[in-house]
N, C-alpha and C positions, 0 to 999 in steps of 0.2 A: 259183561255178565259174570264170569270167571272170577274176575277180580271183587266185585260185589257180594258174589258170596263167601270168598276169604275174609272180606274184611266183616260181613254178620257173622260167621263162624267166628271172629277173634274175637268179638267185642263178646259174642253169647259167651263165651268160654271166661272171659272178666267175668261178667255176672254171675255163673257159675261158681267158677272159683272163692269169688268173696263170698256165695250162701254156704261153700264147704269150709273156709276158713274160721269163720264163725262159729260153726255147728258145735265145736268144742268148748268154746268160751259161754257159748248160748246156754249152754246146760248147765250150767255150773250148779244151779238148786239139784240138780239131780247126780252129779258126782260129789255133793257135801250134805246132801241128806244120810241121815241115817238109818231110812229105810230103803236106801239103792247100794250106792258106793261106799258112803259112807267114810270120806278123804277127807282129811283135817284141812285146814288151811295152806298149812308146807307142803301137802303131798299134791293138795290141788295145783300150787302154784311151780311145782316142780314137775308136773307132769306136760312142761310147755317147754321144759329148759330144749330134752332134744328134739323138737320140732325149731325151735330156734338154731340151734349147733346143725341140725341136717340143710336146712334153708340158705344158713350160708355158706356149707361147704357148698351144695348143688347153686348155687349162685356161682360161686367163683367158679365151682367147675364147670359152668355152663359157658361160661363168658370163654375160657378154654375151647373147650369140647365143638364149640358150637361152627369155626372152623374146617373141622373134622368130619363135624356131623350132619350140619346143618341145620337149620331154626328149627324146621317143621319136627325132625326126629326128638330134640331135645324138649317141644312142646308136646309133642303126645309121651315119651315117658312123664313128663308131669305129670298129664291125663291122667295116666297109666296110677300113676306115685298115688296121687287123689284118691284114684277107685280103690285101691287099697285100705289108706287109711278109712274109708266108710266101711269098707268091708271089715275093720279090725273092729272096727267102734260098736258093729251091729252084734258084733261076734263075743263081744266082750260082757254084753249084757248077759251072754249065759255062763257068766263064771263069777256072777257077781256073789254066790256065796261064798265062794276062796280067796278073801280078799287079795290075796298076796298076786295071784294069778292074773284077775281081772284087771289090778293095777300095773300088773305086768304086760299085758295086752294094750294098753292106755296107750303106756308108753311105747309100746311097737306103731299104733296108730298114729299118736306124734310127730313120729318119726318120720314117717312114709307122709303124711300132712307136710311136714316141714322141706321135703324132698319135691313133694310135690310144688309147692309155693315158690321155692327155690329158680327150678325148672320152669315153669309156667309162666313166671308173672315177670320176672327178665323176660323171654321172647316175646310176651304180648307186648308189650311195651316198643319192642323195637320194631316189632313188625306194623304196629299204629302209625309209630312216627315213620315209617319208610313209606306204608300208602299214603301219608301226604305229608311231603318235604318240605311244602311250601305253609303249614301251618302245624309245627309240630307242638307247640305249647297246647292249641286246639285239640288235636287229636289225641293226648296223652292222656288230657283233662278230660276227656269222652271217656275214654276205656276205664280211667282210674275211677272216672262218676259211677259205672258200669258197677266198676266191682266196688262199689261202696254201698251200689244199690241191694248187691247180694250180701253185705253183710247185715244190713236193715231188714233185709227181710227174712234173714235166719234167728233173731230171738222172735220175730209173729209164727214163723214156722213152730218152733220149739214149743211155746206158748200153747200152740195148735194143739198138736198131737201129745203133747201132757196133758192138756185138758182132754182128751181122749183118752188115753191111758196107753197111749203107745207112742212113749216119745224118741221110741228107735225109729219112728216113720221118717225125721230128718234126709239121718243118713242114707236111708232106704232110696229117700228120691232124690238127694243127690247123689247116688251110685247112678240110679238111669239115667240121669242126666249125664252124666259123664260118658257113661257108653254113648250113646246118641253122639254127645261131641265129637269120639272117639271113631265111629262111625265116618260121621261128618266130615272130619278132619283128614283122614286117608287117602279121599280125594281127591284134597286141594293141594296146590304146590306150596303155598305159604309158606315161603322164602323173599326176602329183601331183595332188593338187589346190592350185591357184593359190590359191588364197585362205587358204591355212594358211598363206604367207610373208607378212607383213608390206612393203608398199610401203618398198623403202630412197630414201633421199634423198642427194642429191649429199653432202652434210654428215657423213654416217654412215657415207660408202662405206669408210670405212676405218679404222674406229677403233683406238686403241690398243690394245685388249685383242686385235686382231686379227693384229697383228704379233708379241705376244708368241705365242701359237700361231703364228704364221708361223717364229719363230725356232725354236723347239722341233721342231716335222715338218725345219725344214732340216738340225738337227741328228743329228735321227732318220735323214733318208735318209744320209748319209753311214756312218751306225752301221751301219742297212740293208746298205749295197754292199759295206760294208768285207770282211760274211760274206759277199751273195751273189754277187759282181762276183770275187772276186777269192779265197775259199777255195778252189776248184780246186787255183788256180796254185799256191798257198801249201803246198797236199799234195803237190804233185807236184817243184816246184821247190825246198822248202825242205826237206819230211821225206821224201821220198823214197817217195812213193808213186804204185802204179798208177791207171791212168785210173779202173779202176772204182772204188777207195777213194777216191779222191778225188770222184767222182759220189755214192758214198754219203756223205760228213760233207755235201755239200752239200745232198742231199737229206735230211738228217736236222735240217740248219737247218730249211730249209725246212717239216718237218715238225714241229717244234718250234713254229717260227712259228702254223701252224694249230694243233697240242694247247693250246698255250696262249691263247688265241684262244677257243678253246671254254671250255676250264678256267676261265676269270675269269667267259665270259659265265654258266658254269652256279654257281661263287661269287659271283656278284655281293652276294646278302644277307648272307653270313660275309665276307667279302672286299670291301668295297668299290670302285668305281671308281677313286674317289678316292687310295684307300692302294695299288691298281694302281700308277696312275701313276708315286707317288711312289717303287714298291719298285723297278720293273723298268729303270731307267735305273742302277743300283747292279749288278743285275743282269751288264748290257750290258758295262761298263769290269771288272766280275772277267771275262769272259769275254775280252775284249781282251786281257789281263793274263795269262793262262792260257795262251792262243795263244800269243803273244809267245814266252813263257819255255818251250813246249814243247821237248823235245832233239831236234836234228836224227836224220833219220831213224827217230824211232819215230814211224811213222803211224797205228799203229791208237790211240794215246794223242790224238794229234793231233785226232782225231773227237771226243774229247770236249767241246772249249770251243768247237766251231760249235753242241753239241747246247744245251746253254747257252747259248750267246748269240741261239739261237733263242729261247727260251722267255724270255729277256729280251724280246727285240724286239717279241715276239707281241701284245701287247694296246696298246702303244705307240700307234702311228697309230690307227688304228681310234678308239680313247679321244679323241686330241685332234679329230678330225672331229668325234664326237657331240658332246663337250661345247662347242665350237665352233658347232656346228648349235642347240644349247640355248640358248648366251649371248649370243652375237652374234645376237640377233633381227634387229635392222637389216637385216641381211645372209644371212639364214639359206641362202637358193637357192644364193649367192655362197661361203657356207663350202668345202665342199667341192672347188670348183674351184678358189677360192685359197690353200688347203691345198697340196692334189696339187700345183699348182706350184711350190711351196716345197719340200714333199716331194722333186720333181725337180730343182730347182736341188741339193740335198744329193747327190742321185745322179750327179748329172752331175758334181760335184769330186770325188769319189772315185771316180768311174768313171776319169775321166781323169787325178787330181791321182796317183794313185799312179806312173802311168807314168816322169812326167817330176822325180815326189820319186827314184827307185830311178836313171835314167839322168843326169839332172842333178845331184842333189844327194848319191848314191852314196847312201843309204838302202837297207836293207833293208827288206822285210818284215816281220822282226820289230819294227824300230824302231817300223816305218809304224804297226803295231797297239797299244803302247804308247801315240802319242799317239793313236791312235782313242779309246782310254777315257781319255783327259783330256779330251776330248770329249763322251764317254756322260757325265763327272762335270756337267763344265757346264750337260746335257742335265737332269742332274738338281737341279742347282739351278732351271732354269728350271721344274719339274715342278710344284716350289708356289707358284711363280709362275699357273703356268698352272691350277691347281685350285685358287686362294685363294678366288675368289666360290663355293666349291660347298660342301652344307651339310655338316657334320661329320658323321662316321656315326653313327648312333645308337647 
């Protein structure tokens, strides 16, 4: 019974995590209006850099720390880190006449977002794969569907409570929610067992086979942002569409993300991990491709290539983690937190890099998305790269 409720408390805390992860990007009509925040493009897209830069130091210093400190500790300052950042976010709205200030507060929430992610989403991950050993691709794909499902459902929230006129309600409920986890989590012991990781040694700390998974999620996260940092914008400034159509192709990423997420983990014996891998970065660059060349101003067509590039993206991460966690034995406790920071170095250039490619170097949007799938292609040559040691499917 004990154990049962560690692992609903880890999985609720995924879903949690991805409706707060979002909450940022979901707003985005409301930090680039100019009757709220009123942030240009650069400032919007740079107000992600240190949520990126915090995520991965709290990554690697988690994979550290965690040693020291233990899973559970290192997962409730995430907690911790999260309720913060909501709390800066809610706080921030009353300073929105001083621009300088409010944008200043942005970035303090960011930060403590990016700290929080850091922290949080390494431990869940390992703590998934430690309650069951015997199917860790399964249970990774569980928690990652988890919080894919909380990212899908932070642009319908947003949506919500804009249509209400109070789109600070977000944050609001995912601060109680995070107490409650917070609560929750106190507890329970949620801890691994130590002795299922292999002692790594200075020598080992970082093998080669670990970097090429490191390139691969960094390439991933860029793929990631491109849909959920920046498909708003792309609705509403390129095809001409309302706040809430452009909430919905976001949310419908997003929800892609999670259906496919599950769909692999429930094919996995018709469908391989393996051939996963290899399909859905092919996937990712038709969906780029699609975006691109969609016709200005038809937006309900527009919805179409985020729903797809969801369902590309969805089993992606999640996959390089486990198989990661499997191969990299040396390293196994370390996978996941040196993943996610890789993962977040990719988020953080296309959170920011699009900004200053559209004002600097005159690029569109459309351009921008084109070379994003020479990207996903690249993505996908690394794929069998990254699933060469895995055995062929039967």
């Amino acid at each position: 019974m004990a154990r049962r409720r560690e692992i609903i408390t880890v999985y609720a805390a995924g879903l949690v995590q991805g409706v707060g992860l979002v909450t940022f990007p979901a707003a985005s009509e409301v930090f680039t209006s100019p009757a709220q925040y009123a942030l240009t493009n650069t400032e919007y897209g740079a107000m992600f850099v240190p949520q990126a830069i915090m995520a991965i130091v709290a990554s690697l210093l988690g994979a550290g720390l965690r040693s020291r400190l233990g899973t559970k500790r290192i997962y409730l300052l995430g907690l911790l880190a999260n309720l913060l950042a909501m709390t800066l976010l809610v706080a921030s709205r009353f300073a929105v006449p001083e621009h300088s200030v409010a944008y200043a507060i942005l970035l303090v929430a960011t930060s403590f977002m990016g700290v929080g992610f850091g922290f949080t989403v390494p431990a869940l991950n390992t703590l998934a794969a430690a309650f069951f050993p015997e199917k860790v691709h399964e249970a990774v794909m569980r928690l990652n569907a988890l919080l894919g499902m909380g990212t899908a459902l932070a642009p319908v929230f947003v949506a919500l409570f804009v249509g209400l006129g109070i789109w600070w309600g977000l944050p609001v409920l995912v601060g109680l929610l995070l107490l409650g986890l917070l609560a929750l989590s106190a507890n329970e012991s949620l801890n691994e067992d130590e002795s299922s990781h292999p002692i790594r040694t200075q020598k080992d700390r970082f093998p080669m086979r670990f970097w090429i998974f490191a390139n691969f999620v960094l390439l991933y996260g860029v793929c990631e942002t491109m849909n959920g940092n920046w498909a708003s914008l792309y609705m509403t400034k390129h095809l001409g569409a309302r706040a809430a159509m452009a909430s919905l192709a976001l949310s419908i990423f997003w929800s892609l993300v999670t259906a496919g997420r599950i769909l692999f983990a429930a094919l996995e014996k018709w469908f391989p991990p393996r051939l996963v891998c290899r399909t859905l970065p092919f996937v990712v660059a038709a969906a780029f491709l699609v975006t691109a060349w969609t016709p200005r101003g038809n937006a309900l067509l527009g919805v179409l290539p985020f729903a797809l590039a969801g369902l590309g993206c969805s089993a992606l991460l999640p996959l390089a983690i486990s198989f990661g966690q499997k191969e990299l034995t040396t390293m196994t406790a370390s996978v996941a937190g040196g993943l996610i920071a890789f993962y977040q170095m990719g988020y953080g250039i296309a959170a920011f890099g699009v900004g200053p490619l559209q004002s600097s170097a005159g690029l569109g949007l459309s351009a921008i998305y084109v070379g994003a799938a020479v990207i996903a292609l690249v993505m996908e040559f690394l794929s069998f790269v990254v699933t060469r040691k895995l055995a062929a499917p039967v």
